[in-house]
Backbone as CSV, one residue per row, in Angstrom:
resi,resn,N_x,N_y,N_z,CA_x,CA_y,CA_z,C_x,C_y,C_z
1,UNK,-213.016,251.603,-61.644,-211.817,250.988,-61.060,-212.113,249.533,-60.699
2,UNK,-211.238,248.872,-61.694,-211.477,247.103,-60.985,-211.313,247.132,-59.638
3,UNK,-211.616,245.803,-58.807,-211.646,245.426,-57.377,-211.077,244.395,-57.304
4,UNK,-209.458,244.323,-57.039,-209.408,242.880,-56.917,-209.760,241.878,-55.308
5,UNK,-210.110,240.845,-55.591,-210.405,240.568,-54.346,-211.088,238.831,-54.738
6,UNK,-212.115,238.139,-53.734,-212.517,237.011,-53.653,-213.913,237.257,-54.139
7,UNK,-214.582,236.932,-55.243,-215.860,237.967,-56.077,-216.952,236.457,-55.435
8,UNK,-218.121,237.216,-55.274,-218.921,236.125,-55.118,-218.605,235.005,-53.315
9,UNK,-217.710,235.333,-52.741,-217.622,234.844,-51.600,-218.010,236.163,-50.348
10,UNK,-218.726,235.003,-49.432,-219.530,235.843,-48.250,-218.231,236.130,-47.600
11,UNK,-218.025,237.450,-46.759,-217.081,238.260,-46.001,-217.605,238.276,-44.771
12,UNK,-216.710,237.666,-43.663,-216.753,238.127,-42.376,-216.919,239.843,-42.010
13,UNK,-217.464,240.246,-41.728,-217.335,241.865,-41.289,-215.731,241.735,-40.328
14,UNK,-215.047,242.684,-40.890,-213.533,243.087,-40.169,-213.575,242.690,-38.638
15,UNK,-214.427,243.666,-37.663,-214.766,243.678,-36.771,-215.156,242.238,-36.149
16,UNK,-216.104,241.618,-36.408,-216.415,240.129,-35.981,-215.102,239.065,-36.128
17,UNK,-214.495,239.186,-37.335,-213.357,238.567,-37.407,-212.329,238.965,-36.156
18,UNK,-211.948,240.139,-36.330,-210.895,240.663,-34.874,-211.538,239.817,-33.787
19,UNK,-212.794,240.488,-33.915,-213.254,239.850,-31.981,-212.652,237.993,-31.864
20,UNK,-213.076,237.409,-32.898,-212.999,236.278,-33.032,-211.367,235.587,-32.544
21,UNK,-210.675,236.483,-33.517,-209.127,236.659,-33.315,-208.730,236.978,-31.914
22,UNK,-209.040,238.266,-31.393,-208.257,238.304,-30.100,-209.196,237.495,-29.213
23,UNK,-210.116,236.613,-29.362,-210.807,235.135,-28.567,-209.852,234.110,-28.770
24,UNK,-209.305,233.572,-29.634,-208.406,233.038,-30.097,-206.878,233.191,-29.158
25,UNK,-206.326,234.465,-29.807,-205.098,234.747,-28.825,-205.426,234.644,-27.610
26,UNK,-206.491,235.086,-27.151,-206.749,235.143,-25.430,-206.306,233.863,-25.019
27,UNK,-206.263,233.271,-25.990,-206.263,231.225,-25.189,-204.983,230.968,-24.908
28,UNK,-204.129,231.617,-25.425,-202.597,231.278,-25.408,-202.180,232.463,-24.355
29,UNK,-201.415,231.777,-23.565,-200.421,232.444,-22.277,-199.119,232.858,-23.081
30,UNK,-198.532,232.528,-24.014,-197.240,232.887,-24.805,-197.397,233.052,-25.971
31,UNK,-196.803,234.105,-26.529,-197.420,234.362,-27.888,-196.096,235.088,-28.484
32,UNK,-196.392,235.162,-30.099,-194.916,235.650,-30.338,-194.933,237.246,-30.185
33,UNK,-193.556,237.425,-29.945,-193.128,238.864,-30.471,-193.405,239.664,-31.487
34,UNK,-193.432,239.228,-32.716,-193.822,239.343,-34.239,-193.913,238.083,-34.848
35,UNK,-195.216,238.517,-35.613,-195.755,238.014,-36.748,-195.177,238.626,-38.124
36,UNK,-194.919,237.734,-38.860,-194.524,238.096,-40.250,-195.164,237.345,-41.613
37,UNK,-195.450,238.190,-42.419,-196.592,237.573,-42.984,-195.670,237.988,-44.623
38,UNK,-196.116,237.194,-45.325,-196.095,236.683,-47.049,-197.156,238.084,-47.266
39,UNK,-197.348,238.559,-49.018,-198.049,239.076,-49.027,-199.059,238.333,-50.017
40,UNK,-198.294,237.571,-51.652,-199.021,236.916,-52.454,-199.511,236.142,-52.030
41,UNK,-200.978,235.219,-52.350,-201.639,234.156,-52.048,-201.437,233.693,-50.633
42,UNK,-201.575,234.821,-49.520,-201.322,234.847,-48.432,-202.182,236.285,-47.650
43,UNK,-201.553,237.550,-47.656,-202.757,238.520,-47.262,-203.274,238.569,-48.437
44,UNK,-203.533,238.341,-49.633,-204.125,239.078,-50.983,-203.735,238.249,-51.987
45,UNK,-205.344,237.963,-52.379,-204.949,236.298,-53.693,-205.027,236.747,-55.109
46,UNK,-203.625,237.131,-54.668,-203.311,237.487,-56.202,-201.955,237.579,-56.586
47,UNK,-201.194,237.491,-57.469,-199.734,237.861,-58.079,-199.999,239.605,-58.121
48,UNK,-199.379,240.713,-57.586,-199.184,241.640,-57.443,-198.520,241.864,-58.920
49,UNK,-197.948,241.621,-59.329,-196.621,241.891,-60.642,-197.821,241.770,-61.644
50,UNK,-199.093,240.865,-61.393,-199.832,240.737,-62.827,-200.943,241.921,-62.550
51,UNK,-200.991,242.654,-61.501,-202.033,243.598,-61.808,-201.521,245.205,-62.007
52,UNK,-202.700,246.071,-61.891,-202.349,247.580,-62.036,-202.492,247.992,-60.822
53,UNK,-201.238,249.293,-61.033,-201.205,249.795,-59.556,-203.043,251.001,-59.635
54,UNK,-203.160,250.776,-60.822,-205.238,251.740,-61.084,-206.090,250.689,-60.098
55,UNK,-205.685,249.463,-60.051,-206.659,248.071,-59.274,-206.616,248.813,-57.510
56,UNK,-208.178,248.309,-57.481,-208.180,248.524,-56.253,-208.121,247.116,-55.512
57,UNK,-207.453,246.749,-54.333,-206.818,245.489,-54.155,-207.514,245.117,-53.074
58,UNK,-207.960,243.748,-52.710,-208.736,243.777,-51.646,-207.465,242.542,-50.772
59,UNK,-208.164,242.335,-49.663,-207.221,241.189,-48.774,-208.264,239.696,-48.880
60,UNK,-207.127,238.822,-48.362,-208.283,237.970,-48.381,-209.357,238.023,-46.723
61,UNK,-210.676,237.278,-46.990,-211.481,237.520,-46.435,-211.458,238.089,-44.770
62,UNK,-210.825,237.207,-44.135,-210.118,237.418,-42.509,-208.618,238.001,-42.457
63,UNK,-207.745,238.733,-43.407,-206.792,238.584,-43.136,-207.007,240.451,-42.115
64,UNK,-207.776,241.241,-42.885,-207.466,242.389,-41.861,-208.119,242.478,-40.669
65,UNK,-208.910,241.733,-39.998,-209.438,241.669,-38.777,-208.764,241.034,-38.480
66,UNK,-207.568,240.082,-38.666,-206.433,239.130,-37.604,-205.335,240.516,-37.444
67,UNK,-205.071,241.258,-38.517,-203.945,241.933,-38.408,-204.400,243.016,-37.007
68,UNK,-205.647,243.276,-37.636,-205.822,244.500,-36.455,-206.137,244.366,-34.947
69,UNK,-206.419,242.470,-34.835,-206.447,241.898,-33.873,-204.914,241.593,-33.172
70,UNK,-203.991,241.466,-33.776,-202.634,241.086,-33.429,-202.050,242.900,-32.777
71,UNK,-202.654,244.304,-34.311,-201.811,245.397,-33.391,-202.959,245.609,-31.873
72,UNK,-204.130,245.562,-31.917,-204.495,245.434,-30.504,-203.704,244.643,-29.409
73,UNK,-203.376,243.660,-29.626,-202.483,243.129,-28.962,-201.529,243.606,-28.247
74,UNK,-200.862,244.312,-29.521,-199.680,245.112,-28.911,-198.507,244.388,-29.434
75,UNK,-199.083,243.706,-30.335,-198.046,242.179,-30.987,-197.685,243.109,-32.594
76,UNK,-196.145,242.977,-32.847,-195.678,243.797,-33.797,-195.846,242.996,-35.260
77,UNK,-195.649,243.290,-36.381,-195.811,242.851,-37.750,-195.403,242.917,-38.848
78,UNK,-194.386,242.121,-39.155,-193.765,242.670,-40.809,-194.009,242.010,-41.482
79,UNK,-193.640,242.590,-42.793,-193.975,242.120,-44.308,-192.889,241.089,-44.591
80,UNK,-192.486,239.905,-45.249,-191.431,239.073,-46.012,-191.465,239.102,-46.879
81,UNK,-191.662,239.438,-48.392,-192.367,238.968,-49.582,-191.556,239.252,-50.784
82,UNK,-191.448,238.332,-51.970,-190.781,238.993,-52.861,-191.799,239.301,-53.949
83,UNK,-190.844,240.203,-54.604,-191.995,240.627,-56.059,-191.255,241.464,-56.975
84,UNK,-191.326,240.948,-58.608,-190.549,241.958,-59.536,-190.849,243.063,-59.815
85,UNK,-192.543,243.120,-58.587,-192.854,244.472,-58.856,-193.120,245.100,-57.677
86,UNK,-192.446,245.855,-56.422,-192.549,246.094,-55.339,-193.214,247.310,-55.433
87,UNK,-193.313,248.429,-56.192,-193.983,249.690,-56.493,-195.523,249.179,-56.918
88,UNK,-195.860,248.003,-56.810,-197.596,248.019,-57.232,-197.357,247.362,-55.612
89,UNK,-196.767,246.200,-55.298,-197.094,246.016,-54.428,-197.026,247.275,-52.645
90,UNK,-196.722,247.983,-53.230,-196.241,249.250,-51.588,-198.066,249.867,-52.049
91,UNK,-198.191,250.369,-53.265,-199.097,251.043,-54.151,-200.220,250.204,-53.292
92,UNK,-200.444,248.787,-53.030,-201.633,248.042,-52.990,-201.746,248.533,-51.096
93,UNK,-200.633,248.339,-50.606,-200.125,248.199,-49.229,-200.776,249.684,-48.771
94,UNK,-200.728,250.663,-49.413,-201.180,251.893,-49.193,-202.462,252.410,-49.265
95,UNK,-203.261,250.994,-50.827,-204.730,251.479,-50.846,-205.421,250.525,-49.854
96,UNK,-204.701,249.449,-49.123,-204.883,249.465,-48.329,-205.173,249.676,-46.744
97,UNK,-204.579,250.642,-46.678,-204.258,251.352,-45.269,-204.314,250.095,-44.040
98,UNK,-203.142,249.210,-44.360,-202.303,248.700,-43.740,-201.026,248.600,-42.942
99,UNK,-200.314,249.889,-44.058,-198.882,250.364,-43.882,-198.734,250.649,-42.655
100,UNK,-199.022,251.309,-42.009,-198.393,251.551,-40.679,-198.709,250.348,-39.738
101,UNK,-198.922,249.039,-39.729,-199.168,248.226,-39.307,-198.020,247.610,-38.959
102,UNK,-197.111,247.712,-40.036,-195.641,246.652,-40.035,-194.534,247.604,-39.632
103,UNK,-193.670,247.127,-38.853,-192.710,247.718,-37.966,-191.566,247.269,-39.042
104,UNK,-191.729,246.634,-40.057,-190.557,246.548,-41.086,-191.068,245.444,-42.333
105,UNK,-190.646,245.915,-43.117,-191.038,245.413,-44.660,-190.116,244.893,-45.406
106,UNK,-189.847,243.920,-45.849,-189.021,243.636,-46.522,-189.016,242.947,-47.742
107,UNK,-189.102,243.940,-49.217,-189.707,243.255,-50.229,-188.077,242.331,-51.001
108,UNK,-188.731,241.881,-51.968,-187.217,241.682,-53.303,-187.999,241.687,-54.609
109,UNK,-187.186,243.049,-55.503,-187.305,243.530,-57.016,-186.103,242.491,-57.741
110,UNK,-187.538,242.282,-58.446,-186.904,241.174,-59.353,-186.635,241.651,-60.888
111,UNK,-185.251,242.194,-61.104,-184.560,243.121,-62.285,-183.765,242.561,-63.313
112,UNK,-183.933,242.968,-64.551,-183.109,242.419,-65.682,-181.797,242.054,-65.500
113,UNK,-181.341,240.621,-65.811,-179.853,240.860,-65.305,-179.468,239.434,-66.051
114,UNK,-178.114,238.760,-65.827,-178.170,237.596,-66.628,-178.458,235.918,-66.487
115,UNK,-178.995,236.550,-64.795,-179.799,234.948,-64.409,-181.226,235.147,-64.963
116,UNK,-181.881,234.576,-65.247,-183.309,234.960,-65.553,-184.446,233.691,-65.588
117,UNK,-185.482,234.249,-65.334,-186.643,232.912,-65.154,-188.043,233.687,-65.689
118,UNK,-189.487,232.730,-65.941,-190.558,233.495,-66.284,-191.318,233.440,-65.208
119,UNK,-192.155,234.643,-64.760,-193.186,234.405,-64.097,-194.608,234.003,-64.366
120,UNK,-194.829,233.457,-63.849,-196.705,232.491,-64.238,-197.333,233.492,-63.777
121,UNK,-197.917,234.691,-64.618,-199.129,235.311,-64.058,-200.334,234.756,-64.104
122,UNK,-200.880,234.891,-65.304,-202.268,233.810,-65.329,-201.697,232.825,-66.470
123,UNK,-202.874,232.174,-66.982,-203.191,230.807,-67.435,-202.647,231.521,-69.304
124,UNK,-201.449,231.344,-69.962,-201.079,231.540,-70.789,-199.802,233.130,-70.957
125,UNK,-200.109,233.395,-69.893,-198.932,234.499,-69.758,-198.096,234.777,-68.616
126,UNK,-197.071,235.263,-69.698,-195.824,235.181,-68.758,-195.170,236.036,-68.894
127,UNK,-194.476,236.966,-67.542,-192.856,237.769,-67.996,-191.696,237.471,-68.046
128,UNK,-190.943,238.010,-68.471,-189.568,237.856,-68.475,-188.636,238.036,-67.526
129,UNK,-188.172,238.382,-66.540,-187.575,238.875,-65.494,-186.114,238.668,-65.413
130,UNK,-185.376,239.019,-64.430,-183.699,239.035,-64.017,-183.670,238.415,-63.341
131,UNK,-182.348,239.191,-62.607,-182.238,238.768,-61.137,-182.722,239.645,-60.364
132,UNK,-183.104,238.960,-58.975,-182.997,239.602,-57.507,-182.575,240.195,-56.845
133,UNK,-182.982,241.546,-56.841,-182.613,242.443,-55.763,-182.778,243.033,-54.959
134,UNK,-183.250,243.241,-53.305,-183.595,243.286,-52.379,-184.386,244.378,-52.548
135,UNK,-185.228,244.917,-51.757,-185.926,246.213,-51.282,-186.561,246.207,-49.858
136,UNK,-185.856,247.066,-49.062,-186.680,247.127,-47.770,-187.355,248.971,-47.405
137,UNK,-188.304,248.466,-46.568,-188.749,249.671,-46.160,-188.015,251.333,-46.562
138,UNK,-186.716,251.704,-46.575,-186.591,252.961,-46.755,-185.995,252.979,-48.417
139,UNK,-186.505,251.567,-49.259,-186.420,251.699,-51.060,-185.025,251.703,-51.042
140,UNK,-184.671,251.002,-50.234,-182.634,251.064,-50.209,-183.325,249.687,-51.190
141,UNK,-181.715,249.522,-51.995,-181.363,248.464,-52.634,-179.957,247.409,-52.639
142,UNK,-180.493,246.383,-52.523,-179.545,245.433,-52.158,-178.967,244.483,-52.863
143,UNK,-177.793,244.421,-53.990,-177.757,243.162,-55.170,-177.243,242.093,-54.675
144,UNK,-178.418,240.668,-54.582,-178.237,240.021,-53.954,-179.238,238.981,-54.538
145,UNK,-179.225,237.849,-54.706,-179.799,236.760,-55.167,-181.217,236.417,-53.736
146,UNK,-181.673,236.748,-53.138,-182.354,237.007,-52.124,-183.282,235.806,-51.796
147,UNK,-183.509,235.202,-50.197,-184.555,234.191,-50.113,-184.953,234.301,-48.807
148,UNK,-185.824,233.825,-48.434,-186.017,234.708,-47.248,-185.491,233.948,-45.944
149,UNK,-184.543,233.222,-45.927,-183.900,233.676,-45.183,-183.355,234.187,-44.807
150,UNK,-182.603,235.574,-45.940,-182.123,236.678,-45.665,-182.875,237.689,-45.642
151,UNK,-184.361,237.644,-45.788,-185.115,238.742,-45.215,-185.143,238.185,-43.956
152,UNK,-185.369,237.261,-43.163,-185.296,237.246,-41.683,-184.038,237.536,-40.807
153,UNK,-183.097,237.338,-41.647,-182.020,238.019,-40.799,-181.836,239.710,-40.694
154,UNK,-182.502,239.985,-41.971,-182.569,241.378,-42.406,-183.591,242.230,-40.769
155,UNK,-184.960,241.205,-41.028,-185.484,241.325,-40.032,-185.649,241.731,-38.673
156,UNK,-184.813,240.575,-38.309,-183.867,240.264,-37.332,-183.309,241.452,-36.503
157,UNK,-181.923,241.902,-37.635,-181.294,243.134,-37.497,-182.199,244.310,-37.084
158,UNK,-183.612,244.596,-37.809,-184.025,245.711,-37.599,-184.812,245.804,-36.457
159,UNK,-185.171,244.693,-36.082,-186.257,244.697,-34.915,-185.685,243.985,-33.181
160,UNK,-184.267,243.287,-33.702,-183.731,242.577,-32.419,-184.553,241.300,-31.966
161,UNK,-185.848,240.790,-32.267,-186.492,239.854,-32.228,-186.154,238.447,-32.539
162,UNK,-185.802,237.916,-31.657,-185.035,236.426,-31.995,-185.974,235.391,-32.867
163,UNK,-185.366,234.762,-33.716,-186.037,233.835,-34.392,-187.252,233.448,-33.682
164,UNK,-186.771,232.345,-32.520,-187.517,231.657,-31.681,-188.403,232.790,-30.740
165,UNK,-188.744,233.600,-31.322,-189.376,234.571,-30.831,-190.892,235.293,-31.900
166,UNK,-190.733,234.572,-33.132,-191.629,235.136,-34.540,-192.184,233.614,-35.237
167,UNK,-193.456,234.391,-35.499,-194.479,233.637,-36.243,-194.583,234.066,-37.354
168,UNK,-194.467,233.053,-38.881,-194.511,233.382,-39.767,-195.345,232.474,-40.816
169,UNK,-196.188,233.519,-41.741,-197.154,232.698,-42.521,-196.771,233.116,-43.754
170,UNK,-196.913,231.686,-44.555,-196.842,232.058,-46.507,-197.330,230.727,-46.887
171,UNK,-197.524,230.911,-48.386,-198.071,229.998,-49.405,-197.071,229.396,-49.941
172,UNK,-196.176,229.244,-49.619,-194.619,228.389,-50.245,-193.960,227.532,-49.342
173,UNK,-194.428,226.052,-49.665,-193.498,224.976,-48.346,-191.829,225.191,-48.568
174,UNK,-191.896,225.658,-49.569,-190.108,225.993,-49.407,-189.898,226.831,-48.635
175,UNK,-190.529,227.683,-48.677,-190.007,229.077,-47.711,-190.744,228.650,-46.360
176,UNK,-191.538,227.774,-45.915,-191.760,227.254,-44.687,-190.622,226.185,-44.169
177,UNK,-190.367,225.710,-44.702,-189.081,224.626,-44.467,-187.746,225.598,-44.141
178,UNK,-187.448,226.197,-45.439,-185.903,226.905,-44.760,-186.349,227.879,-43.336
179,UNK,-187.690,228.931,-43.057,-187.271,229.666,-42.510,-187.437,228.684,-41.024
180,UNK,-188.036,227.514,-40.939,-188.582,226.789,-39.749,-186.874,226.189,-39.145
181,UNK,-186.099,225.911,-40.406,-184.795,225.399,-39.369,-184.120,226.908,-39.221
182,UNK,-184.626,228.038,-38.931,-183.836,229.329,-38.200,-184.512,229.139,-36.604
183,UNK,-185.498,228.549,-36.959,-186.287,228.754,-35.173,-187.639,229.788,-35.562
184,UNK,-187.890,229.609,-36.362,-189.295,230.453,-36.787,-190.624,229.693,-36.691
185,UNK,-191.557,229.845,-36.166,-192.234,228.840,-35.884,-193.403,229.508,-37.452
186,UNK,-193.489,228.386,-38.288,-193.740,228.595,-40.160,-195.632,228.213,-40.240
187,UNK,-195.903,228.521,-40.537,-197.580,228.080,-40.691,-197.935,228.354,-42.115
188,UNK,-197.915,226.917,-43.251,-198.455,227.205,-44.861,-199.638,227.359,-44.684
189,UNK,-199.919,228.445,-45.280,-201.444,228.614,-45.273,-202.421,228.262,-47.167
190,UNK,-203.086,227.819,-47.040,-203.635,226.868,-48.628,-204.630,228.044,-48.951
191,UNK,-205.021,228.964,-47.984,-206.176,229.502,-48.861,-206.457,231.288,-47.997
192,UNK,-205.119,231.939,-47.723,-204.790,232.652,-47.424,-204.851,232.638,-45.845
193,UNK,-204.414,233.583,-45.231,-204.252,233.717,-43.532,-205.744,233.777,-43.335
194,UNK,-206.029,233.284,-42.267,-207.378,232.994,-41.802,-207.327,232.520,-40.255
195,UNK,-208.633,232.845,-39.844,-208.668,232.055,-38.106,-208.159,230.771,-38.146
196,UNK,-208.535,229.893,-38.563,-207.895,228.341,-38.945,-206.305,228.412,-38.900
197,UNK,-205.693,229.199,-39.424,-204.373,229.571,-39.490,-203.537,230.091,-38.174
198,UNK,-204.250,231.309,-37.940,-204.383,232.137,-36.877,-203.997,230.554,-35.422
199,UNK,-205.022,230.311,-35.335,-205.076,228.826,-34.619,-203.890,227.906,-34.496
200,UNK,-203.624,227.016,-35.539,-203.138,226.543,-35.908,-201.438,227.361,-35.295
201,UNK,-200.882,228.523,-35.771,-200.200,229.261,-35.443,-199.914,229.333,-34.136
202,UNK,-200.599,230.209,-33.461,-200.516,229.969,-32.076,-200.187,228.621,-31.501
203,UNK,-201.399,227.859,-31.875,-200.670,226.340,-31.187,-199.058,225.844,-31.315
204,UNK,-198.809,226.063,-32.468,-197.793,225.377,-32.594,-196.552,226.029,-32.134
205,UNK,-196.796,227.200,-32.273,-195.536,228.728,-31.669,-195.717,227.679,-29.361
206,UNK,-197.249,228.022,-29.296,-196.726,227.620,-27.709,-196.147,226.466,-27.944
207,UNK,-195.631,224.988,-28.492,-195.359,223.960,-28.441,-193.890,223.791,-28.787
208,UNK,-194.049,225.146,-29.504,-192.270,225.117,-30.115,-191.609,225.792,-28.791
209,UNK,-192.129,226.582,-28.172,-191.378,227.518,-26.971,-191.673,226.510,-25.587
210,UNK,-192.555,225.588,-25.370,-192.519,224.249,-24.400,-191.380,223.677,-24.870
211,UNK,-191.027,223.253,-25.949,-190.051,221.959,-26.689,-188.473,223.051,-25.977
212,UNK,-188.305,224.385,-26.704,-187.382,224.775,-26.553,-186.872,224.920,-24.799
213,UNK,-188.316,225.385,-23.851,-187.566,225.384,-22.819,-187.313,224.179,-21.906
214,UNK,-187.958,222.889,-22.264,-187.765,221.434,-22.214,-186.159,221.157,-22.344
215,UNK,-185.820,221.937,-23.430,-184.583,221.325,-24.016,-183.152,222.558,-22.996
216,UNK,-184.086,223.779,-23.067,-183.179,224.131,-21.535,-183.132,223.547,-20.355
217,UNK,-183.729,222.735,-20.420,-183.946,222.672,-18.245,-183.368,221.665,-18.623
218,UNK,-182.934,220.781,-19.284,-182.109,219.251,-19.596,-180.621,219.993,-19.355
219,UNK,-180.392,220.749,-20.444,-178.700,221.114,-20.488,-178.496,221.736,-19.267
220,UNK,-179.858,222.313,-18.449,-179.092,222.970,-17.388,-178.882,221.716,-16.421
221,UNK,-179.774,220.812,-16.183,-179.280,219.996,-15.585,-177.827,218.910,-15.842
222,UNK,-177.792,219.530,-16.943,-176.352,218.152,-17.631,-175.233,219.434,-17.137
223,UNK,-175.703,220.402,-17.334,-173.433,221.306,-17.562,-173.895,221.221,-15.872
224,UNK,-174.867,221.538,-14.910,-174.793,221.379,-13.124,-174.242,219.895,-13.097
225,UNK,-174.865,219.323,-13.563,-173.835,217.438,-13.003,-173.611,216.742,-14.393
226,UNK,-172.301,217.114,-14.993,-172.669,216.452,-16.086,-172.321,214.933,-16.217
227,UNK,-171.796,214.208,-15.086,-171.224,213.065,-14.795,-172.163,212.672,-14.191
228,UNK,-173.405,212.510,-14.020,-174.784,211.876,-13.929,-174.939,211.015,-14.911
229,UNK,-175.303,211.469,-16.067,-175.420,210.412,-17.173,-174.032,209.319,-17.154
230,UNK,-173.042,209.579,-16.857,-171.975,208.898,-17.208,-171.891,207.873,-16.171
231,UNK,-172.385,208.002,-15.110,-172.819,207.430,-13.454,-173.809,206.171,-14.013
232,UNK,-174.991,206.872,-14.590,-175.739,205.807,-14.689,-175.188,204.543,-15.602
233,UNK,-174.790,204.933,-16.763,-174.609,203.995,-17.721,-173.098,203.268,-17.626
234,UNK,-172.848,203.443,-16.197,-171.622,202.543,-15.411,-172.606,201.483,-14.671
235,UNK,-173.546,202.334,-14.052,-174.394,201.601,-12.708,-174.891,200.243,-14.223
């Protein structure tokens, strides 16, 4: 059975990584509600659609000692991810024994239809594909041109977790850009989720929830006197 995974690179032991991780979170007084994580070139460097569900799939190096550092926490976790092939990817999710980790999943099957594009698996090959159509956790299906900002609302719905309430990591500045103007605090990661990331994350989640309640204590002071400002710029 192949192994997919990072061949020839030294591995943190799971365990040392976690410890490392919840050292990390310990530093932050506010932290999110949920984390939501990408799965391609993000937990696992690879295109899922180009391998076999026979592959045994590995993560990248730190990503399962952060995860298992976050459910210690007590901090919840879903999947975002699309893929034309969601049955290798659940398949990988399982030989992983990850699955019960995420409190909601939300893939998109990408099916024959009359929009169509190729996917870049490796270096000279390519598939053919459709359109987009949703898949979440209970294999319901959804026909729908799909991006993830409608997996975060999807999200959303299932967990009650406010935007400005979730941390989210992927390998796509597009999908960091749209989901960051919902109130998602977005972290691109270049070389899969990692402590560096992990870091990085946190910081910026406490800075976004300083900024946001900055920007409360102003309006509360403007709708209590809102003829203050209008006072001064008479004076």
């Amino acid at each position: 059975m192949m192994r997919l995974g990072l061949p020839g690179r030294e591995k943190m032991g799971d365990d040392r990584v976690k410890n490392e991780a919840l050292q990390i979170i310990g530093m932050f007084q506010v932290l999110p509600r949920l984390v939501v994580f990408d799965l391609d070139y993000t937990l696992w460097p690879f295109y899922c659609e180009c391998r076999s569900k026979r592959e045994m799939p590995s993560l990248y190096p730190q990503a399962k000692g952060i995860l298992n550092a976050f459910k210690d926490k007590g901090i919840d976790m879903a999947i975002a991810s699309r893929s034309p092939t969601p049955d290798i990817a659940n398949t990988f999710i399982d030989k992983l024994n990850i699955k019960p980790m995420f409190v909601a999943k939300v893939k998109s099957l990408w099916i024959g239809g009359s929009m169509a594009r190729w996917n870049i698996c490796s270096e000279g090959e390519r598939t053919r594909c459709g359109s987009w159509h949703e898949l979440v956790i209970e294999n319901e299906i959804f026909s729908s041109w799909t991006h993830k900002t409608e997996h975060f609302q999807k999200i959303h719905l299932r967990t009650g977790v406010p935007f400005n309430s979730m941390l989210f990591f992927d390998d796509e500045d597009r999908n960091i850009q749209t989901v960051s103007k919902m109130g998602v605090t977005s972290i691109l990661v270049d070389n899969g989720v990692n402590l560096g990331a992990l870091r990085e994350g946190l910081t910026k989640f406490t800075q976004n929830v300083k900024t946001t309640e900055k920007n409360k204590e102003r309006w509360a002071k403007f709708t209590q006197n809102p003829n203050s400002s209008k006072s001064k710029s008479e004076d």
